[in-house]
N, C-alpha and C positions, 0 to 999 in steps of 0.2 A: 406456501412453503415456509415461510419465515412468519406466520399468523401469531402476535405477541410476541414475537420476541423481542427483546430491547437491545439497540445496535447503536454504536459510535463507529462514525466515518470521518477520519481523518483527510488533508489530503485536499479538497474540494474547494478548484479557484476559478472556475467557468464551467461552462457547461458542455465544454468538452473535454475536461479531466475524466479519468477512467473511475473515479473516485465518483464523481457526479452518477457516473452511469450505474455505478453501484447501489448507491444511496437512494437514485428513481426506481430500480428494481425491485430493490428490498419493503418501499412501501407498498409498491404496487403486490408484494407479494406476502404484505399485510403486518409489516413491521412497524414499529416505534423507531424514527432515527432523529440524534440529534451529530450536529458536522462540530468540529474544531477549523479555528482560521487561527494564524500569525503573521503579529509585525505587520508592513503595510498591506499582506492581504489578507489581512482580517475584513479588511471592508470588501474586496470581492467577494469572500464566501459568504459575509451576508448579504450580501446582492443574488448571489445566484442562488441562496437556501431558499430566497423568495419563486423560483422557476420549477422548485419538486412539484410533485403531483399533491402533496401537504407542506405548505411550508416548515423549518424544519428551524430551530433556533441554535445559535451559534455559538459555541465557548469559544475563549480564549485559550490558548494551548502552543506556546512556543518551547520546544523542546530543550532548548539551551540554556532558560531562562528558571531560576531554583523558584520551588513553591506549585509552579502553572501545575504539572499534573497530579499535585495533593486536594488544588483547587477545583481539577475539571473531576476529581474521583469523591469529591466533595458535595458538589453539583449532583452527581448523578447517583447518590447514593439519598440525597435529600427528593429526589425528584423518581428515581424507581425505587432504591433498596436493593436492585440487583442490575446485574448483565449478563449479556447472553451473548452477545460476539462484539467484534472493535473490525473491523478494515482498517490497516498500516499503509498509509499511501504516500510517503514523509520522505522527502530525498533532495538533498540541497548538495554543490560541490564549486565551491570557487571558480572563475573563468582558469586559472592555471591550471587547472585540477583536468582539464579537458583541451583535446584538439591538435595535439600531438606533442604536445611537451613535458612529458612522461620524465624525461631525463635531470628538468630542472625546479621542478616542482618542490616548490618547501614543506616542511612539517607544520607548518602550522594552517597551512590550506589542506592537506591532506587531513589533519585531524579535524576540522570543521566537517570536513566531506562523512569523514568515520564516523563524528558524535550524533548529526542528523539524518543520516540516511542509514545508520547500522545500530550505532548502539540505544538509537531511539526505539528500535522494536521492544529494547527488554525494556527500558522505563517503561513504556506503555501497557506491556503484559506483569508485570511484578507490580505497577501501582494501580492497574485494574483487577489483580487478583482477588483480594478483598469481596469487590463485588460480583465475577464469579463464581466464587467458594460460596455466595450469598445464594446465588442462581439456583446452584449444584451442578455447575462446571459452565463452557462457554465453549466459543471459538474463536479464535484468533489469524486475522487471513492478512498477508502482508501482498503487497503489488510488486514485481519484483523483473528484472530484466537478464533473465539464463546468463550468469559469466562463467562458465565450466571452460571459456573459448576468451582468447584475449581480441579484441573488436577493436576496429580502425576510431581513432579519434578519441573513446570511451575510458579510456585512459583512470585516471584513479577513482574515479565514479562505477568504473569497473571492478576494481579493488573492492571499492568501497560494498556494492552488490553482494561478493563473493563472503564479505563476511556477515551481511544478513543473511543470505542465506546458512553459513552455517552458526548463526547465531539462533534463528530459526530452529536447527535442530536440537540445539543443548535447552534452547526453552519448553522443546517437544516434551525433553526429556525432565527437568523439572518441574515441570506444570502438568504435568501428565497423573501424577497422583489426585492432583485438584480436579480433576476430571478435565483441564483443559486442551484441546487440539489446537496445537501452532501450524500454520501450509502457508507456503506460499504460490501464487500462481504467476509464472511466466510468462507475461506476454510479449506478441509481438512488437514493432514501433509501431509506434501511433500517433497521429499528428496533435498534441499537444501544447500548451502551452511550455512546459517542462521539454519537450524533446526540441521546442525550436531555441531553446538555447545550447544544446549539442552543435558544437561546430559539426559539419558535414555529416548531419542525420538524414542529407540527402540520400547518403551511400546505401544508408537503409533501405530506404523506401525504392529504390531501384530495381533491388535484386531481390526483395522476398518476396512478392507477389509471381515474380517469374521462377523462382526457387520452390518455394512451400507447395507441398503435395494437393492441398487444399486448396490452397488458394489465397489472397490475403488482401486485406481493406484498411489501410491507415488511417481511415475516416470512421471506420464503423466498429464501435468500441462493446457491440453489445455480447458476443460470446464471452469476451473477459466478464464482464457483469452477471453474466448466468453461472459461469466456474464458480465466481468466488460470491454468489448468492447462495449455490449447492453448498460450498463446503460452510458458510455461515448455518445453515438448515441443520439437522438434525440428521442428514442421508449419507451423511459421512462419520458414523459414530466412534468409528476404530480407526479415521485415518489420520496420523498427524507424524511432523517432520517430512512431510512433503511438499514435492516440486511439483506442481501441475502446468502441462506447458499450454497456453492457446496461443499458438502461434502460427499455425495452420500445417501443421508440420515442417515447419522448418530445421528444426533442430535435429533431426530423425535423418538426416538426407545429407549427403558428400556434394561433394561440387558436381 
């Protein structure tokens, strides 16, 4: 499905990040990947690039930090000359920032939560541009957790989500001449290293396996991997500024 194409996967600090499961799928389904890691876990993700089915080498890539992604578009422009999709798997949010203290939370943990986990999709898509326009367009597939619903604990992390997602769209919307498609896909919780610091992402894992029409696995991250494999492929030519949910139908369904 993905046979030559050249992919960056963000995001990957074990190997059961959703980002990992992405990144094993897309070789297996015959791509080029290379991951980004930051700050102290830059050394996980090379640890774990070593567990692909092809090892997979590592840039450095911290979103906050001025330069990194002129350097990682530098990188990969000396080493393909183009790109053909990125995975957005990038989402940081202070402890205040979560767990029910919504009420006292400062601006300046709130805008750490906003610069990494929201306004990191457009640095990523505007300074990979270049090498899309190289390709003759791309895709662009962000990891993302439905906030259209305000969630117990989720607090400005929630926030935070609602404006990737619609940041997501206005990038649909200019990058769309470049031939590029921005989606994000929705998933359900999943037991991650990222969700075990959610104060009470127990509440999660409770009620959507007994909720969701389908059914649901905190453990087993691979239909997320397959969605945002499809929309990395080519079989998604006209779809972009969308939501795709794998969530087992949860979202779909009232109490």
């Amino acid at each position: 499905m993905l046979d030559g194409k050249r992919i960056l996967v963000t995001g990957v600090l074990t190997d059961a990040s959703l980002a990992f499961g992405v990144a094993k799928l897309a070789q297996e389904e015959g791509a080029q990947v290379v991951l980004t890691g930051a700050g102290r876990g830059l050394s996980l993700t090379q640890r774990v690039a070593r567990k692909l089915p092809y090892p997979a080498d590592v840039l450095e890539l911290d979103v906050t930090v001025a330069g990194h992604m002129e350097t990682v578009a530098a990188d990969l422009e000396r080493r393909w000359g183009g790109l053909d999709g990125m995975l957005h798997s990038i989402g940081f949010a202070p402890q205040s920032c979560l767990g029910g203290g919504f009420l006292d939370t400062p601006w300046e943990d709130v805008a750490v939560a906003m610069q990494i986990s929201a306004f990191s999709l457009k640095l990523l898509t505007a300074g990979l541009l270049p090498l899309f326009e190289a390709a003759g367009g791309g895709s662009v597939v962000g990891l993302d957790f439905d906030n259209r619903v305000a969630w117990p604990a989720y607090d400005w992390m929630g926030v935070a989500k609602s404006a990737l997602e619609s940041t997501a769209r206005y990038l649909a919307r200019y990058v769309g001449p470049q031939h590029v498609r921005v989606n994000l896909v929705a998933a359900g919780p999943m037991r991650t290293l990222a969700a075990k610091s959610i104060p009470g992402f127990a509440a999660f894992e409770d009620v959507w396996d007994e909720k969701a029409p389908l059914g649901w696995d905190v453990n087993d991250s691979t239909a997320v991997a397959k969605a945002c494999v499809a929309l990395l492929s080519d079989w998604f030519p006209l779809t972009t500024g969308e939501m795709v949910h794998v969530d087992g139908g949860y979202h779909a369904v009232g109490a």
